[in-house]
C-alpha positions in Angstrom: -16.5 -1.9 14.3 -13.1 -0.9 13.8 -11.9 2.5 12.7 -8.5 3.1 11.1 -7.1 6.6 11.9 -4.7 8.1 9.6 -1.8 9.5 10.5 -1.2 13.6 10.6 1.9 13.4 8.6 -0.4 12.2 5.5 -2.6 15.4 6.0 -1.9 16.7 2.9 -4.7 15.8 -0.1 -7.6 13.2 -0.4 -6.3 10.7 1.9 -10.2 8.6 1.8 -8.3 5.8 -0.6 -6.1 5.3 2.2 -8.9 4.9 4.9 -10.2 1.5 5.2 -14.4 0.7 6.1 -15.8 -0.3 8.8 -15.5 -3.6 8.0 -12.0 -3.1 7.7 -9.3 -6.7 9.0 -6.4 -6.0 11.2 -4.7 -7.0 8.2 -6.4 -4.3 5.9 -4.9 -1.6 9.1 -1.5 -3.2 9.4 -1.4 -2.3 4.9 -2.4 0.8 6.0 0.4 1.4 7.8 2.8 -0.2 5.6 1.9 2.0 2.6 2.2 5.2 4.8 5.6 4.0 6.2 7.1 2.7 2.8 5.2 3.9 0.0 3.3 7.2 0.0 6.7 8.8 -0.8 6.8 7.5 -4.5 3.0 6.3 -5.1 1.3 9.3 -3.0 -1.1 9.9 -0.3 -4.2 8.7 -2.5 -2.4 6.0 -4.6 -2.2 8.2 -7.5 1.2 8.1 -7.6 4.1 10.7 -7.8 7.6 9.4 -8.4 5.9 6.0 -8.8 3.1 4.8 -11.0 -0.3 4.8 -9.6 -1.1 2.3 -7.5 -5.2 2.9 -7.7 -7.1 -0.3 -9.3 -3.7 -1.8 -9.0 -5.5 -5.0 -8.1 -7.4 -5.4 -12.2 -3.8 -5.1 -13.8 -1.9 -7.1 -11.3 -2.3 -10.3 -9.8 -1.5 -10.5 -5.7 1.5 -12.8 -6.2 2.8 -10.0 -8.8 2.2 -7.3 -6.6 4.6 -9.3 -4.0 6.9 -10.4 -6.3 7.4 -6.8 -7.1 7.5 -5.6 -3.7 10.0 -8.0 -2.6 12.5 -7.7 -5.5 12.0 -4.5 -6.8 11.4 -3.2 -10.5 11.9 -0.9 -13.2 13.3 2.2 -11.0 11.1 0.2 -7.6 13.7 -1.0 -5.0 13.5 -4.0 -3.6 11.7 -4.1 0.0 13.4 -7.5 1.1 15.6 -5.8 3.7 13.1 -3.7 4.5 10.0 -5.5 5.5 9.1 -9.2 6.4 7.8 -11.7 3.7 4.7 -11.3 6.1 4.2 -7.7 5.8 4.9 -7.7 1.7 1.8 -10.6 1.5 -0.1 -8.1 3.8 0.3 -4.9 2.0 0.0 -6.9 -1.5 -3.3 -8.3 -0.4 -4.4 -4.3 0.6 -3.4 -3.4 -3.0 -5.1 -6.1 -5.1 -8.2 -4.7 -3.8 -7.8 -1.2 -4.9 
């Protein structure tokens, strides 16, 4: 089984959207991560956003290739995460979204 630990610094709230099952992919953990580094800021430690719209049951309004297309080139007040992370990580952290 593998466990995905979450990080101290996102103590705050209901953090269990974040946490991924036991039947969790290392690709599930690396989203995990991704969101925690880049996006709890604006969309908040549960996905319920703050600054940012809510990002829970993202995946039933949005398609995956929207939610990377977004990521990548910002919009509507959302900067663009080109420079920030990889084509790679965007596809990653867009696939962890479109199933919340």
């Amino acid at each position: 089984m593998m466990f995905i630990f979450l990080l101290s610094a996102c103590s705050q709230g209901n953090n269990d959207r974040l946490m991924a099952s036991s039947s969790a992919t290392p690709e599930d953990a690396k989203a995990v991560v991704l969101y925690k580094k880049q996006c709890i800021s604006c969309h908040g430690v549960d996905l319920s956003g703050k600054v940012g719209p809510s990002l829970q049951e993202i995946g039933t309004r949005l398609t995956e290739q929207q939610l990377m297309d977004i990521v990548h080139d910002g919009r509507r007040g959302m900067p663009s995460f080109k420079k920030i992370i990889n084509t790679e990580e965007i596809k990653v952290l867009a696939q962890w979204l479109a199933k919340n």
